[in-house]
N, C-alpha and C positions, 0 to 999 in steps of 0.2 A: 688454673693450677700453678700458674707462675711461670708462662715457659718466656716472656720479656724477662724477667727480676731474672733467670735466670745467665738470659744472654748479655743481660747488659752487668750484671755484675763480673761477667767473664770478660768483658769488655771494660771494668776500670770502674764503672759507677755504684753510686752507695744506692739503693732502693731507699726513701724518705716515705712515701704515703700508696697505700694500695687501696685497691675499693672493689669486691667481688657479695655479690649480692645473693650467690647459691650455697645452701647452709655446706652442702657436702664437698664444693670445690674451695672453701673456706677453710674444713679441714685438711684436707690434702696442702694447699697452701702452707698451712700455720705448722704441719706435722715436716715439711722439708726446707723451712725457711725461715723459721723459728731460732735453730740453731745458727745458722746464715747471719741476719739481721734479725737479734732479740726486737733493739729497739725500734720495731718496726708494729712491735707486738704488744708490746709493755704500757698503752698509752692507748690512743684513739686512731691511732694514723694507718688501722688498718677497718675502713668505713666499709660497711655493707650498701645497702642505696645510695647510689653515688647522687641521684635526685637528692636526697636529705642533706647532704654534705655543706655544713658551713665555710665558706672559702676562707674565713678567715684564721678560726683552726688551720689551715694545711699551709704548712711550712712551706718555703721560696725553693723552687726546683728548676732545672735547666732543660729538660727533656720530657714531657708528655707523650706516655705511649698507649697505643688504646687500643685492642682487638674489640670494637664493637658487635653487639649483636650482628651473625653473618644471616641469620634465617628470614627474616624481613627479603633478603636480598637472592638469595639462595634456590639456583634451578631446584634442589630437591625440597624445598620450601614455596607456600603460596607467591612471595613473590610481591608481597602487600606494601613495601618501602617504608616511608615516613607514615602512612597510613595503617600500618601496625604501630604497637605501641613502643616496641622496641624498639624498632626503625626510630624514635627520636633520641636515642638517648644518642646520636651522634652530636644533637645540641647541646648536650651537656658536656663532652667536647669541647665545643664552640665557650659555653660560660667559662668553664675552666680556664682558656688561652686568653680570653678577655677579660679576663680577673687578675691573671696569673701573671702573665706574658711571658713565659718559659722563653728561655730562648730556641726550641726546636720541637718539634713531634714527631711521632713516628706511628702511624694509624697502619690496622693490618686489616683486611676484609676478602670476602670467595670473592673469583674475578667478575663472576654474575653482578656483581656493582656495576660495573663500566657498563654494562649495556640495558641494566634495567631502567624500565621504562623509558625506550628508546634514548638512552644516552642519557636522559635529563638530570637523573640523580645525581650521577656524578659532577655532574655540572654546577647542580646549586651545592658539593661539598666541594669541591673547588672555589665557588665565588664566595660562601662563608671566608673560607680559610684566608685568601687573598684582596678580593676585593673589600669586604670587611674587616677582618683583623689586620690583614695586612703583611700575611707571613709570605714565604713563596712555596711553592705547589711541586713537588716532583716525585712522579705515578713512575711504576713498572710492574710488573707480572712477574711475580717469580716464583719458582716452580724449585721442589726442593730437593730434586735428584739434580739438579746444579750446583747445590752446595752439600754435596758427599753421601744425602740421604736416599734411598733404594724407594720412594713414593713419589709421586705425579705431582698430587696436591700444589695446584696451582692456586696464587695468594696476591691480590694486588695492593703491594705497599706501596702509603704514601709519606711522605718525608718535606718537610716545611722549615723553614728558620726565619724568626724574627727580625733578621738584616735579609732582606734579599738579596743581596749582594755576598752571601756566605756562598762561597763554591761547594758545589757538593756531585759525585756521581754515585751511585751504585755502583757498588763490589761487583767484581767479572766471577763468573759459573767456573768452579773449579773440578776436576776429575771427579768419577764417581767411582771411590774404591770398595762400597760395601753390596752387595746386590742380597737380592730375596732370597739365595743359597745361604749367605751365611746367617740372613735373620732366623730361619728354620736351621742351618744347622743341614741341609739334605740338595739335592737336587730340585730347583723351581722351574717348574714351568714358564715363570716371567722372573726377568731382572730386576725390573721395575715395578713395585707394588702400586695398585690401585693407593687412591685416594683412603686415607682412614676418616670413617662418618662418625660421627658423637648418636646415630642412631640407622635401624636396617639391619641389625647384624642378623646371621642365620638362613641366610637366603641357599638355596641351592645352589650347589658349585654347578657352573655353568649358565646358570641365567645375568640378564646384560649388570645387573645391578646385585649381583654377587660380589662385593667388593673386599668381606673377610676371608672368602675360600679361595686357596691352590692346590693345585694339586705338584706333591711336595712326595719323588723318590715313588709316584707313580698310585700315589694315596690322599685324599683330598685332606688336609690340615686349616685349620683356623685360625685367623689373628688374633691373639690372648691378647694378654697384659705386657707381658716378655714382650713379644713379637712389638706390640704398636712402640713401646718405650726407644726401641732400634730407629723404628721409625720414623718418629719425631725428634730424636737424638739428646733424648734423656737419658740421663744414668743411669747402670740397669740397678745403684742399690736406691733409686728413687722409692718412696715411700706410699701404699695406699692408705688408709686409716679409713676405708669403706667401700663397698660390696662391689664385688668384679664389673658389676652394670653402671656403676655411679664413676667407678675409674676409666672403661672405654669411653662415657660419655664424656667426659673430662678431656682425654687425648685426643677421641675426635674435634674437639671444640677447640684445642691446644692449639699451638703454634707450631715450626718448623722449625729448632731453637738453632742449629748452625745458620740458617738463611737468616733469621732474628739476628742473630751474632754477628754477624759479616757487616750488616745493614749499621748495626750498633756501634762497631767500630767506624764505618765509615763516617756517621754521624759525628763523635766523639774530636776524628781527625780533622772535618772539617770544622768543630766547633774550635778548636785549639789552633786553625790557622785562618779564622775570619779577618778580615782586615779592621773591622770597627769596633771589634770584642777585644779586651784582653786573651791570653789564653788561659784553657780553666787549669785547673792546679789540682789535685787530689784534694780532699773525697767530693768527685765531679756527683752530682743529684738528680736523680731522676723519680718522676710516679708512675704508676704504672694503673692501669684500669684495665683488669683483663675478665 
């Protein structure tokens, strides 16, 4: 639904090529980013199967960013890796950077990567990245009530550049000013919201895997459309253009757009002080595959 295009355009960069393959997160996409980046719209540069995609069409970009399928990977998911079918579209990925050779990525995944299938995954998405293409490697866990957001939602980004020698750290967790009071507007029970799922909703408040109910001013309330947008730290005039079930599925599958942002910037700063790169100059380019 766009929540990279988002952070990195708040970050300095133009969005160049997008590629979402679900009819209804397509619209949501085109209805809040349309106006953003027309030409993003106007032409082919916004690919559905990113399988299909002729690398030769997509115009020369500086940042590959990718929330790949998380469910392959995912405790609330079987768990199947590369052995689902979506578990590979992380090779395509892989084709892109070796096609491309962006100068940097920034891939976002549940932390269930790092230890599925006892570590190994991670490991062969590491030795693509590096020992292959040749980028350098740098994983952390970040968790989104570090960067001002009132949810758990832990998220393991990784971040790469084509000079290994680009310095680069992750942004330090900054104060948390909004808690689950003001996302309801009442007294919460928790400061900290549960994780929001792209699916589950409606469970009993109280059971372990009731993650849209609290009880809010002594009366159980539900995470809407409102509530999740707080959340993930979209705008509340963000747009749906389809069914309240197709937009929670959307935010839970979304990103953590300040934690995105922070990460984006950092990126950006190191690309503009690598020792072997020029520095970039506006309109810096990015794609985004979300």
């Amino acid at each position: 639904m766009g929540g990279f295009h988002l952070a990195f355009h708040r970050a300095g960069a133009q969005v160049v090529f997008a590629a979402e393959n679900d009819p209804a997160a397509r619209q949501t996409y085109e209805a809040n980013f349309a106006p953003l980046t027309p030409e993003l719209f106007n032409g082919s540069q916004f690919a559905t199967d990113v399988r299909a995609v002729d690398l030769d069409s997509v115009p020369a970009f500086d940042v590959l960013c990718a929330g790949f399928p998380c469910q392959p990977f995912s405790l609330v998911g079987k768990r199947r890796g590369f052995d689902d079918p979506r578990g590979t579209l992380f090779f395509e990925i892989v084709r892109f950077l070796e096609a491309k050779r962006p100068r940097a990525f920034f891939l976002e995944n549940v932390r269930g990567l790092l230890s599925h299938d006892k570590g190994r995954t991670i490991k062969v998405i590491e030795r693509s990245l590096t020992k292959q293409l040749g980028y350098s490697f740098h994983l952390r866990v970040v968790k989104a009530y570090e960067f001002g957001l009132p949810q758990l939602r832990a998220r393991a980004f990784m971040v790469g550049f084509a000079d290994p020698m680009t310095p680069f750290a992750f942004p330090e967790p900054v104060p948390l000013e909004m808690s689950m009071d003001d996302v309801f507007g009442g007294s919460c029970h928790r400061a900290i919201g549960r994780t929001i799922m792209a699916s589950g909703r409606g469970q009993r408040y109280g059971r372990p895997h009731a993650w849209d109910a609290y009880l809010v001013d002594g009366s159980v309330r539900r995470v809407g459309v409102h509530e999740a947008l707080q959340m993930q730290g979209f705008p509340a005039d963000f747009k749906f253009p389809v069914p309240e079930r197709e937009a929670m599925k959307q935010l839970g599958n979304s990103v953590a757009v300040p934690a995105v942002e922070a990460t984006a910037r950092a990126i950006v700063t190191s690309l503009g002080t690598a020792r072997s790169e020029p520095k970039l100059t506006p309109p810096k380019r990015m794609l985004t595959n979300s």
